[in-house]
C-alpha positions as CSV (number, residue, x, y, z in Angstrom):
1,X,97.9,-31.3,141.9
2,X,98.7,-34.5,140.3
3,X,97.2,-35.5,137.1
4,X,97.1,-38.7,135.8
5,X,95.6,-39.7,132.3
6,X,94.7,-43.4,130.9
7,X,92.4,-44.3,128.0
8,X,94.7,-44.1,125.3
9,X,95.5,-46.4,122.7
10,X,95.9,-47.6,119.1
11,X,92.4,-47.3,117.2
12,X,91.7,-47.4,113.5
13,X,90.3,-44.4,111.7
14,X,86.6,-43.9,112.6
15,X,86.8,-45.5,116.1
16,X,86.4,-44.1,119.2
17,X,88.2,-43.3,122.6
18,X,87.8,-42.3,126.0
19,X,90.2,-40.3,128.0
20,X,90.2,-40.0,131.6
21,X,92.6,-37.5,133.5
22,X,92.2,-38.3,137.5
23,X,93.1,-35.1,140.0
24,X,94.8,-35.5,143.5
25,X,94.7,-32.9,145.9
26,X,91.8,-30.3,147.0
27,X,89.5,-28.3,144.8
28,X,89.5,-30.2,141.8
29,X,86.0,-28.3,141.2
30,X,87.3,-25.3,141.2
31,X,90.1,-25.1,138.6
32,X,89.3,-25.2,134.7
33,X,90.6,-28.2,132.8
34,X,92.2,-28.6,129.3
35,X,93.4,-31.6,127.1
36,X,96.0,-30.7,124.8
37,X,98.0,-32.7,122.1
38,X,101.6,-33.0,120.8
39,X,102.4,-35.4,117.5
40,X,105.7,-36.2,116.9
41,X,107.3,-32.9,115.4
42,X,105.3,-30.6,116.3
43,X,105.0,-28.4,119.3
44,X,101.7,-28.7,121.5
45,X,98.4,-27.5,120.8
46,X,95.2,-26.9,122.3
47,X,92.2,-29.7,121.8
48,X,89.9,-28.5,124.4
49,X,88.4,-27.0,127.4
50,X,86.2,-26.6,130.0
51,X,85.3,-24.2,133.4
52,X,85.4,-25.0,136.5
53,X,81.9,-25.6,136.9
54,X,81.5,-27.8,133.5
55,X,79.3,-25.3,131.5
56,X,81.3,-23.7,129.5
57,X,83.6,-25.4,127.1
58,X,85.6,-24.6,124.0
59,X,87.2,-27.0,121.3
60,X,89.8,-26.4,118.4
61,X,88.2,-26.0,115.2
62,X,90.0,-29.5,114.1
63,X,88.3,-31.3,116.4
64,X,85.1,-30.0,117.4
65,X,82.0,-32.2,116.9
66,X,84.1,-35.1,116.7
67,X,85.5,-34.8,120.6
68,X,84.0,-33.9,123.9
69,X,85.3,-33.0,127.3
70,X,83.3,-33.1,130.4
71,X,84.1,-33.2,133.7
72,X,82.4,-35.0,137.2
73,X,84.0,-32.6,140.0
74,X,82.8,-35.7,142.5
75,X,85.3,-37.7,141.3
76,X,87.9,-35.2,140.5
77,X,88.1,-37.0,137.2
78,X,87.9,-34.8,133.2
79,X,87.2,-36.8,130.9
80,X,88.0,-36.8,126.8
81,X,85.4,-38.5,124.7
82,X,86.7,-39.1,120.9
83,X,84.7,-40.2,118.3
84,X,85.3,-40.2,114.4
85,X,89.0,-40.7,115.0
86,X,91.2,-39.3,111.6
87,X,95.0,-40.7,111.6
88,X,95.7,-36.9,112.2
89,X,94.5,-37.3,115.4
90,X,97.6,-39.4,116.6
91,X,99.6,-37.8,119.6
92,X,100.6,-37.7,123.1
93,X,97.0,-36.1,125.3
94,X,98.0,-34.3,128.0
95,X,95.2,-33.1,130.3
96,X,96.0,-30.2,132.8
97,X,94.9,-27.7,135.3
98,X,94.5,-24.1,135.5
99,X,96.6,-22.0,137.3
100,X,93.9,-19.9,139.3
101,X,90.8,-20.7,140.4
102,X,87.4,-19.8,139.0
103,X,88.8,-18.7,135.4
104,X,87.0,-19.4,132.7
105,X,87.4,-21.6,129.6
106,X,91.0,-21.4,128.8
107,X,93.0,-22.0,126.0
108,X,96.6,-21.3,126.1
109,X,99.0,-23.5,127.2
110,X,100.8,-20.8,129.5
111,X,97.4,-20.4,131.4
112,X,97.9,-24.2,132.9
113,X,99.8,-25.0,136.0
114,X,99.8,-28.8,136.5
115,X,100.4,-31.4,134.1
116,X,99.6,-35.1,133.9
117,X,102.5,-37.6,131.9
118,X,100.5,-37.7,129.0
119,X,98.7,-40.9,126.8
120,X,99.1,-41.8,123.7
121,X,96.7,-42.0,121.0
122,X,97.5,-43.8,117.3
123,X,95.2,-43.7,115.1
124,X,95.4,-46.1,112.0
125,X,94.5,-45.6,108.8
């Protein structure tokens, strides 16, 4: 599958922004999805993510009630919602797939297949 994010941007602190990751290929509704994050420096780490059939999700502890993912399996499309950006928040979102099908919520990167090119997000201060 091919993944291909947008949304990203350059946002003061306390702004907000949408992510989008668009799927190609079949059975988009059947793979979980995660968004993960890399800053400059450090290695890659898990922001979120969500089942295959959008009702499970699961959020690191530095963002969660700040960000939201959701998915809309008709339009192969996961989506990142950010609100209450910090400057911390700055780094290169990747979104990706799972490897099998009708896993859970996963959480490690290892557990991913398919990755989109990634999007950047700066956060000012």
């Amino acid at each position: 599958a091919q993944l291909i994010e947008s949304g990203g941007g350059l946002v003061q602190a306390g702004g907000s922004l949408r992510l989008s990751c668009a799927a190609s290929g079949r059975g988009f509704g059947n793979y979980g999805m995660g968004w993960f994050r890399q800053a400059p420096g450090k290695e890659r780490e898990f922001v979120t993510a969500i089942n295959w059939k959008g009702d499970s999700t699961q959020y690191a502890d530095s963002v969660k009630g700040r960000f939201t993912i959701s998915r809309d399996n008709a339009k192969s499309t996961v989506y990142l919602q950010m609100n209450s950006l910090k400057p911390e928040d700055t780094a290169v979102y990747y979104c990706a797939r799972a490897r099998g099908a009708f896993f859970g919520v996963l959480v490690v990167s290892a557990a991913y297949a398919s990755w989109g090119q990634g999007t950047q997000v700066t956060v000012s201060s």
